[in-house]
C-alpha positions in Angstrom: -42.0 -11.6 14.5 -39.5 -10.7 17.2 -38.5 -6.5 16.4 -35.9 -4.4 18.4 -35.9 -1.1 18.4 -32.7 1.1 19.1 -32.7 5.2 19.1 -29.5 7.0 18.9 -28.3 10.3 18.8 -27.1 9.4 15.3 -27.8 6.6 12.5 -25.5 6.0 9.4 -27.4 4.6 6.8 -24.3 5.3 4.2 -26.7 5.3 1.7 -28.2 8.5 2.9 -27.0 11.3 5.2 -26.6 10.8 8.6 -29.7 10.9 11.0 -29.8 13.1 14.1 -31.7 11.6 16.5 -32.5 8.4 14.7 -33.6 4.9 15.4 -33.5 1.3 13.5 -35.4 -1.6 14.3 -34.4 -5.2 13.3 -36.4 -8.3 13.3 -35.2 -11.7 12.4 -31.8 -11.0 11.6 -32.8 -8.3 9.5 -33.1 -4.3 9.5 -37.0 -3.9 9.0 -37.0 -0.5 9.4 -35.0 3.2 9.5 -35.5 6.5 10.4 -35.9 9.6 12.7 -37.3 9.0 16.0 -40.0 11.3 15.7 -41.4 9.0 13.1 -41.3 5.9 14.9 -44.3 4.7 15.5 -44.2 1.6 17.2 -44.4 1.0 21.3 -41.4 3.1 22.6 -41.6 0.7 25.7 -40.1 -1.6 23.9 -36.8 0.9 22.4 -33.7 0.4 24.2 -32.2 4.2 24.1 -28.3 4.0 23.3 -28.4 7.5 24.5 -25.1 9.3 22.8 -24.0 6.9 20.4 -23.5 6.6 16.8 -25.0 3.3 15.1 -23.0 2.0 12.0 -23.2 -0.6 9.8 -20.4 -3.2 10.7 -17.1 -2.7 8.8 -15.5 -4.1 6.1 -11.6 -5.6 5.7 -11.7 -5.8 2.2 -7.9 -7.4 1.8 -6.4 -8.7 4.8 -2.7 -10.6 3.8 -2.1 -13.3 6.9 1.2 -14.5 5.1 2.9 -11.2 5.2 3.6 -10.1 8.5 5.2 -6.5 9.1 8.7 -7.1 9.4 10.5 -5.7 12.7 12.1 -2.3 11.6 15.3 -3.4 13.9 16.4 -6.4 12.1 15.0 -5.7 8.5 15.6 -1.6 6.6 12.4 -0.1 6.0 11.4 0.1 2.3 13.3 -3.1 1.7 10.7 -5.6 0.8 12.9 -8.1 -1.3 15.3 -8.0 1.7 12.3 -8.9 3.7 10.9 -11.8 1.5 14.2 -13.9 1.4 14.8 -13.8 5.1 14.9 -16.5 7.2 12.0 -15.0 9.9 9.5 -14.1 6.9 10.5 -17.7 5.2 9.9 -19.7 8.0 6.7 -17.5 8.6 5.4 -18.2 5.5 6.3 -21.7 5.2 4.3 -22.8 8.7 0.6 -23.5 7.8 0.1 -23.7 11.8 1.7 -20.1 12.5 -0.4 -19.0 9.8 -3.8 -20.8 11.1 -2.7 -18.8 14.3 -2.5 -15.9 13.0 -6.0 -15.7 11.2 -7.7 -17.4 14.1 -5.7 -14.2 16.1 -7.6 -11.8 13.5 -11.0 -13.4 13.3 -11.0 -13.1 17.3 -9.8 -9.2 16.7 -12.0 -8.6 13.8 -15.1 -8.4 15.8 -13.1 -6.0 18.5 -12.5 -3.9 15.4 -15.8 -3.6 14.4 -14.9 -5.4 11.4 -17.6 -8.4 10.0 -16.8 -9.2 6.4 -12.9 -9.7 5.5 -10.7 -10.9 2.0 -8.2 -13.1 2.5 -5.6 -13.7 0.3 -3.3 -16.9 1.2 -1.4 -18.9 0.1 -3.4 -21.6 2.6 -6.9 -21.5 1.5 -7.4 -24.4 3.6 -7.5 -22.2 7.2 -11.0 -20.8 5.8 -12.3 -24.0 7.3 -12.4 -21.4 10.9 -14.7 -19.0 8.9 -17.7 -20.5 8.2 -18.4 -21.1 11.9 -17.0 -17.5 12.6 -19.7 -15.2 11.6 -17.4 -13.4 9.5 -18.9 -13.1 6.0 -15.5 -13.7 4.0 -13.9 -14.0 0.4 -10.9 -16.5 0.3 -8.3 -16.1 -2.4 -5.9 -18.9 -2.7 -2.4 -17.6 -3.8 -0.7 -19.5 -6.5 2.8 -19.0 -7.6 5.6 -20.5 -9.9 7.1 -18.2 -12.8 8.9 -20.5 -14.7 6.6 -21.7 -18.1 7.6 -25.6 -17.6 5.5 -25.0 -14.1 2.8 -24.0 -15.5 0.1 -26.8 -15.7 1.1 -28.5 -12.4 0.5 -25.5 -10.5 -3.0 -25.1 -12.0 -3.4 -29.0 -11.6 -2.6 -29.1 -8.4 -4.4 -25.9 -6.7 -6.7 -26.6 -4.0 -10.6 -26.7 -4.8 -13.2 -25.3 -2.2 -16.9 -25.3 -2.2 -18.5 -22.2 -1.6 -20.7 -21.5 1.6 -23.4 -19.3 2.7 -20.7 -17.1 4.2 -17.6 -18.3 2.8 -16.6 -18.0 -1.0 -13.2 -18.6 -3.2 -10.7 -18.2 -5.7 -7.7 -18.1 -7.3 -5.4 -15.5 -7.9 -1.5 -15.0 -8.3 0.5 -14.0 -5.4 2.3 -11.2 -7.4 1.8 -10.1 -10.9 5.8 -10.6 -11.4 5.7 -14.4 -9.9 2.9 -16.7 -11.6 3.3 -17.6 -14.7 1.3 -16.0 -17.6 -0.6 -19.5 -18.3 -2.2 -19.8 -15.1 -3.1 -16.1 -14.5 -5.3 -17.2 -18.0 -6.3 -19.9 -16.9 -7.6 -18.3 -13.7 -9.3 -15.5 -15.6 -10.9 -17.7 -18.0 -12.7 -19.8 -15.0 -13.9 -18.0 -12.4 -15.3 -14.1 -12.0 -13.4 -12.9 -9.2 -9.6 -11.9 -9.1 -7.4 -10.2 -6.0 -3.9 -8.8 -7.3 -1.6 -6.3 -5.5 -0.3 -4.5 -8.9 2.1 -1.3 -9.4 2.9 -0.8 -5.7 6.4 -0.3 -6.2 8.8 0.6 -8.7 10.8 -2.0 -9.1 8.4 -4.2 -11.1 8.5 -1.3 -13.6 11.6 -2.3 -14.2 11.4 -5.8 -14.4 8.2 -5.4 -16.9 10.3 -2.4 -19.0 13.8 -4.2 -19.2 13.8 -7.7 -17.7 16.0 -6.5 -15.0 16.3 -4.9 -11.6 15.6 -6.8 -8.3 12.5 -8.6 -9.5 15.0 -10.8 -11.4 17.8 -11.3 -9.1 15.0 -12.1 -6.8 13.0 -14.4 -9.2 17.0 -16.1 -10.1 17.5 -16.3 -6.2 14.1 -18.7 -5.8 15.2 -20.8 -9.1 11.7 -19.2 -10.4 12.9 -17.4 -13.3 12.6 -18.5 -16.9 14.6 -17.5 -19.5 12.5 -17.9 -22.5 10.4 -15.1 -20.8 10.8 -12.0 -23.1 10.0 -8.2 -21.1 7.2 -7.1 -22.6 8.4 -3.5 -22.2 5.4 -2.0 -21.0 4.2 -1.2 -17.1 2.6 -3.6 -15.1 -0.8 -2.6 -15.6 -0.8 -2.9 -19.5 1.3 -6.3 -19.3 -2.1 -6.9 -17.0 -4.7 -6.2 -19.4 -2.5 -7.0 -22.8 -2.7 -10.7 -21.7 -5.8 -10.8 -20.7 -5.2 -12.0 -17.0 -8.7 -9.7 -15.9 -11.4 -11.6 -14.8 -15.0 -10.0 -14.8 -14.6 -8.5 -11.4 -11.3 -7.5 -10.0 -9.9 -6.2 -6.6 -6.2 -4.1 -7.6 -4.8 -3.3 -4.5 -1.9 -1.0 -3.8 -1.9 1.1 -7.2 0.5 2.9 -6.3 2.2 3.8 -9.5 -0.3 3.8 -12.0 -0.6 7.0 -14.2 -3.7 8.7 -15.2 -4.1 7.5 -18.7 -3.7 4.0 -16.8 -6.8 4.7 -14.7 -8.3 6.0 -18.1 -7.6 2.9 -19.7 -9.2 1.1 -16.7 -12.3 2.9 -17.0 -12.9 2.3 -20.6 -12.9 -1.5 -20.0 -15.6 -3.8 -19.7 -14.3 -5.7 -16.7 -15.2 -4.0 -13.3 -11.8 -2.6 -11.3 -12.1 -2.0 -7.4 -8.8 -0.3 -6.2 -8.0 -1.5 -2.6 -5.9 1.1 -0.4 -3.0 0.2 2.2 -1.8 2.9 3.0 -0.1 1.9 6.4 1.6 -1.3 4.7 2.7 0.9 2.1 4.1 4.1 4.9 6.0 0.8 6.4 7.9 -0.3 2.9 8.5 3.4 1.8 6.3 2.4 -1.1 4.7 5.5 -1.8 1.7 6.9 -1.7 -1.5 5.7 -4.2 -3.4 8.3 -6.0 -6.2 8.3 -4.1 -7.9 11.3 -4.8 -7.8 10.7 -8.5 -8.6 7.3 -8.4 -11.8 8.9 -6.6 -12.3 11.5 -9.1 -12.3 9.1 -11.9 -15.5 7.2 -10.3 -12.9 3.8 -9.1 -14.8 1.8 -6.1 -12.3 2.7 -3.3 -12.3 0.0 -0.5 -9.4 -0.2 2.4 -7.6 -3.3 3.5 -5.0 -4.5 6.1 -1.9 -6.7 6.7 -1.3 -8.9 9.0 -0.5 -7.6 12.7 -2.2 -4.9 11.1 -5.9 -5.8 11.9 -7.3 -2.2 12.7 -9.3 -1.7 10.1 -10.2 2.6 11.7 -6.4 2.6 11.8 -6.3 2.1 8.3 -9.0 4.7 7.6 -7.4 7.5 9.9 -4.2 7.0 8.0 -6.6 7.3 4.4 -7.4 10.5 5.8 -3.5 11.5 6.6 -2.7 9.9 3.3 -4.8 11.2 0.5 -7.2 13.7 2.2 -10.1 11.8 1.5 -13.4 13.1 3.9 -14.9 11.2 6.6 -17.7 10.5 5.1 -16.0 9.2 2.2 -13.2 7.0 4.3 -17.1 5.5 6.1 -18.2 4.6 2.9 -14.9 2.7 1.7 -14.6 0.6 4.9 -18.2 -0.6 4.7 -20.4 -0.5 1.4 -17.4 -0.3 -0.9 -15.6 -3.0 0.5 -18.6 -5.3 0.4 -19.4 -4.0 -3.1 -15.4 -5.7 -4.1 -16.0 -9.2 -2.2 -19.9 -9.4 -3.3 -21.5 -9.2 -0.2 -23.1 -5.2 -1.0 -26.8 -7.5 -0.7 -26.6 -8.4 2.6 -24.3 -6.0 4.4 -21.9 -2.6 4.3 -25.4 -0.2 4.9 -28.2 0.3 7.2 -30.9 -0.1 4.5 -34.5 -2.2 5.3 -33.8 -5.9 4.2 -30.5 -6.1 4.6 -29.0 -8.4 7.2 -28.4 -6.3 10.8 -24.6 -6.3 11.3 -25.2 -2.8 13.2 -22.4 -1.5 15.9 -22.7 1.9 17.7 -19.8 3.6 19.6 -20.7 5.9 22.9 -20.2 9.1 24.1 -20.3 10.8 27.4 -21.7 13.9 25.7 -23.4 14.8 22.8 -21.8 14.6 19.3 -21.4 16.7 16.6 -19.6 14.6 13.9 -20.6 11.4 13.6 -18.0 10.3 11.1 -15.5 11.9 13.4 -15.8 9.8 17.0 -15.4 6.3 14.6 -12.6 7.5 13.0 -10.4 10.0 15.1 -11.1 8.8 18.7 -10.3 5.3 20.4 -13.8 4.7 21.7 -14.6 1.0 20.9 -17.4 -0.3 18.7 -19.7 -2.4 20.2 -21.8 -5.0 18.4 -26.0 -4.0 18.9 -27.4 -6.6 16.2 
């Protein structure tokens, strides 16, 4: 058995409090053991010292959205999504499965630069995952179906794409928006597989269209030749329209939440199904969106996990801006961009901790002096992560 040994000034196990003056050895592609250094008890000879460094599990992208690039604040308003999604740059984005393929092989490459080695990918080309098996990446694919109109219905579940899972690959299903898939298929989708990936109450306007069967939802929905009349508004938010039709699968990722209520979350919590809530809050800062409830989402015991879009591949971007946004801690923000987010895309076994057993995806960042808060130099300082294991 082939071990390495690595001491650091600190070790984040996640699991457990930080370790001053810690070391980790991994053998065989695997962490074999964890501790302080003054309990090590192998041939030092053999440790490679990192010196001033923190060493960190890898990090975790736990919704990354390839199809939706950031629109350029010069040609499109902020906080004007629809706007966004019927213009000619987004629809002929969207519509290329080649500048798409770019764009994900562009984030895979970045995704290691970031630190980052286990992503969700929800797209509406499932067929691009053929770059991830041989990537490294440990990722979850979502294939995004969508088609409102009832008469639709059983072609678009007939004709969705079919994957076989890999040893670091895995898919689904799930509707591109809660307002744009018909109710059929989100069934049908819940009934036959255990894993679900839905942006739901991130803006304001689908309460509207769920309350009234109005608003911008519907001109938008008229505008594609997607909306269909015999649909009645169930007058009720998005959420209960959600769970009242049983579109939850056994475990779900919600991401955005901005607008739910805390009798929602309530409501969430009394449920059978597990609910992880995935934050963005720099997407939503671009759109004007709002901000989610993150602190209460927390305090109610929700898995919080963080997730990116697009151009937007910095995963510690995205956790600096969860500490501008909702005030979580450090440690807190650590812990959702690496156990948490595996926990939502399955992977919590393997990867998202330093623990003995567990596969070493280990990355420390450097210092040129010593360090008092190791949470502190991954998030708030531009130091770059470099892959150990």
């Amino acid at each position: 058995m082939v071990e390495r040994t690595f001491f650091a000034e600190w070790v984040l196990p996640i699991v457990n409090p930080p370790v001053k003056d810690g070391f980790i050895s991994v053998a065989n592609g695997k962490i074999s053991s964890i501790g302080k250094q003054s309990e090590f008890s192998g041939d030092r000879k053999l440790v490679q010292d990192l010196g001033h460094a923190v060493v960190t599990p890898a990090l975790v992208n736990a919704l990354f959205h390839p199809d939706y690039p950031v629109a350029d604040p010069q040609t499109t308003p902020r906080g004007n999504f629809f706007n966004w999604m019927h213009s000619g740059i987004n629809h002929t984005r969207m519509s290329s499965r080649l500048d798409v393929e770019s764009d994900l092989l562009s984030a895979i490459k970045r995704c290691y630069d970031y630190g980052t080695v286990a992503i969700g990918i929800r797209t509406r080309y499932a067929e691009i995952s053929k770059h991830l098996e041989h990537s490294g990446l440990y990722s979850v694919v979502f294939q995004l179906l969508n088609g409102f109109r009832e008469g639709d219905a059983f072609e678009i579940w007939k004709n969705r794409s079919q994957f076989e899972n890999t040893d670091l690959t895995r898919f689904y299903h799930a509707g591109e928006f809660l307002f744009n898939l018909n109710p059929e298929v989100f069934r049908s989708i819940a009934r036959t597989q255990d894993k679900i990936a839905l942006p739901i109450s991130f803006m304001k306007d689908e309460d509207v269209f769920f309350m009234k069967g109005q608003g911008r939802i519907y001109q938008y929905l008229l505008g594609k030749g997607d909306m269909d009349y015999r649909w009645q508004a169930p007058r009720t938010s998005p959420l209960r329209y959600f769970l009242n039709n049983a579109f939850a699968a056994e475990d779900n990722i919600l991401s955005q939440v901005i607008t739910l209520e805390e009798e929602e979350l309530d409501l969430l919590s009394q449920r059978p199904e597990t609910f992880h809530m995935c934050l963005h809050p720099r997407f939503d800062r671009q759109w004007e969106f709002g901000t989610a409830p993150g602190q209460l989402i927390r305090d109610k015991g929700f898995n919080i996990c963080l997730g990116t879009f697009a151009e937007h591949m910095d995963i510690r971007a995205e956790m600096r801006s969860a500490s501008a946004e909702y005030g979580f801690r450090s440690d807190e923000i650590m812990r959702m961009a690496t156990l948490n987010g595996a926990k939502a895309l399955g992977f919590a076994d393997r990867i998202g901790s330093l623990e003995p057993g567990k596969d070493a995806k280990i990355y420390s960042i450097h210092s040129e002096t010593s360090i008092a808060d190791p949470y502190n130099i991954i998030l708030f300082t531009n130091e770059r992560l470099h892959q150990i294991s």
